[in-house]
C-alpha positions as CSV (number, residue, x, y, z in Angstrom):
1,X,259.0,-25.8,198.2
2,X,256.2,-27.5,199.5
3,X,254.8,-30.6,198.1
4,X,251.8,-30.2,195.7
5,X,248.6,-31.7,198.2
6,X,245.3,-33.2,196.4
7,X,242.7,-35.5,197.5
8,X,243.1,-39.1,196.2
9,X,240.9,-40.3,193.6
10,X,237.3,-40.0,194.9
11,X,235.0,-42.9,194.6
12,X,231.9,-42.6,192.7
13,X,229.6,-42.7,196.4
14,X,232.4,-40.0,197.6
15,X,231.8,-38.3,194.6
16,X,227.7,-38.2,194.9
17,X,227.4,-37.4,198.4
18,X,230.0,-34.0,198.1
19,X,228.2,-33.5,195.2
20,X,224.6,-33.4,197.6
21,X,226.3,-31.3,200.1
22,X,227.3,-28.4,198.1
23,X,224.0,-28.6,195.5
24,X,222.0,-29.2,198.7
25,X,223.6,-25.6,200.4
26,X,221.1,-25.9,203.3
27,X,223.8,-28.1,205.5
28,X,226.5,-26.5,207.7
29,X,228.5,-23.5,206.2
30,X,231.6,-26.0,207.6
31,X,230.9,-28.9,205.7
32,X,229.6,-27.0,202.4
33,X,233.5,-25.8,202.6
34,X,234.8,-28.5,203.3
35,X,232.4,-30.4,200.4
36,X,234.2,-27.7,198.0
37,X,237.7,-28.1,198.9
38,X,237.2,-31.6,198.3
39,X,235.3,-31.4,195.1
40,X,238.4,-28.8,193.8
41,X,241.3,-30.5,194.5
42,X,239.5,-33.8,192.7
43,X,239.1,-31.6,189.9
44,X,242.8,-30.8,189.9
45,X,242.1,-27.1,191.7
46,X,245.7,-26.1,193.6
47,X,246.1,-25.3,197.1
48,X,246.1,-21.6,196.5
49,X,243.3,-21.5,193.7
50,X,241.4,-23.2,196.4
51,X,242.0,-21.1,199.7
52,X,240.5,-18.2,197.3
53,X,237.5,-20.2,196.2
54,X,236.6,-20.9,199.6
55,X,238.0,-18.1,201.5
56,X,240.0,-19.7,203.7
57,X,243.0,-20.0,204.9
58,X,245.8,-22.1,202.7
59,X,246.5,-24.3,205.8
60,X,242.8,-25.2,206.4
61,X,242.6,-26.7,202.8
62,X,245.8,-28.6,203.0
63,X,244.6,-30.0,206.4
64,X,241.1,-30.8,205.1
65,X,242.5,-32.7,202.5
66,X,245.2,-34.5,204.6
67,X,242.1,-35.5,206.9
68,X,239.9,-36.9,203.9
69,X,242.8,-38.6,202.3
70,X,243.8,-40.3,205.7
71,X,240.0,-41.1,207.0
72,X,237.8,-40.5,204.1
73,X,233.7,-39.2,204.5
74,X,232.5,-39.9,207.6
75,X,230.1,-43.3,207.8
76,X,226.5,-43.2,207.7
77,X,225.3,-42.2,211.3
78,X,228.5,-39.8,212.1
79,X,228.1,-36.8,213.0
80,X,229.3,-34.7,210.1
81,X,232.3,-33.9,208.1
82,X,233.0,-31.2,210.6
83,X,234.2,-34.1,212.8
84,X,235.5,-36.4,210.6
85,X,238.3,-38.7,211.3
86,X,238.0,-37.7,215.0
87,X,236.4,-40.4,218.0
């Protein structure tokens, strides 16, 4: 069996900004899904539980998650987090 996959603890600026993104809902359909895979697994959501809520695939949210856990939000001025943790 797999290994349960959640985001590390968020910090409160991490927090705020996917908090923006999602309330905002005028930004990229991308990142608004990526903003709520993030903001569900923080809140203890499960892989599965989480595909649904987004409607996506299982594989997308564990890869979103390994990305932000690895890189984090991307810094002011980058592009998006459509892109994040890639040069």
């Amino acid at each position: 069996m797999a290994k349960t996959v959640r985001v590390r603890g968020l910090t409160e600026q991490e927090g705020q900004k996917l908090q923006r993104i999602v309330r905002r809902g005028s930004t990229s359909s991308v990142r608004f899904r990526r903003a709520m895979m993030l903001l569900a697994s923080a809140g203890g959501s499960t892989v599965p539980v989480i595909a649904r809520l987004v409607q996506a695939d299982e594989d997308t949210v564990r890869d979103a998650i390994h990305r932000f856990n690895e890189f984090g939000l991307p810094r002011k001025g980058a592009r998006s987090l459509n892109r994040y943790g890639r040069s």
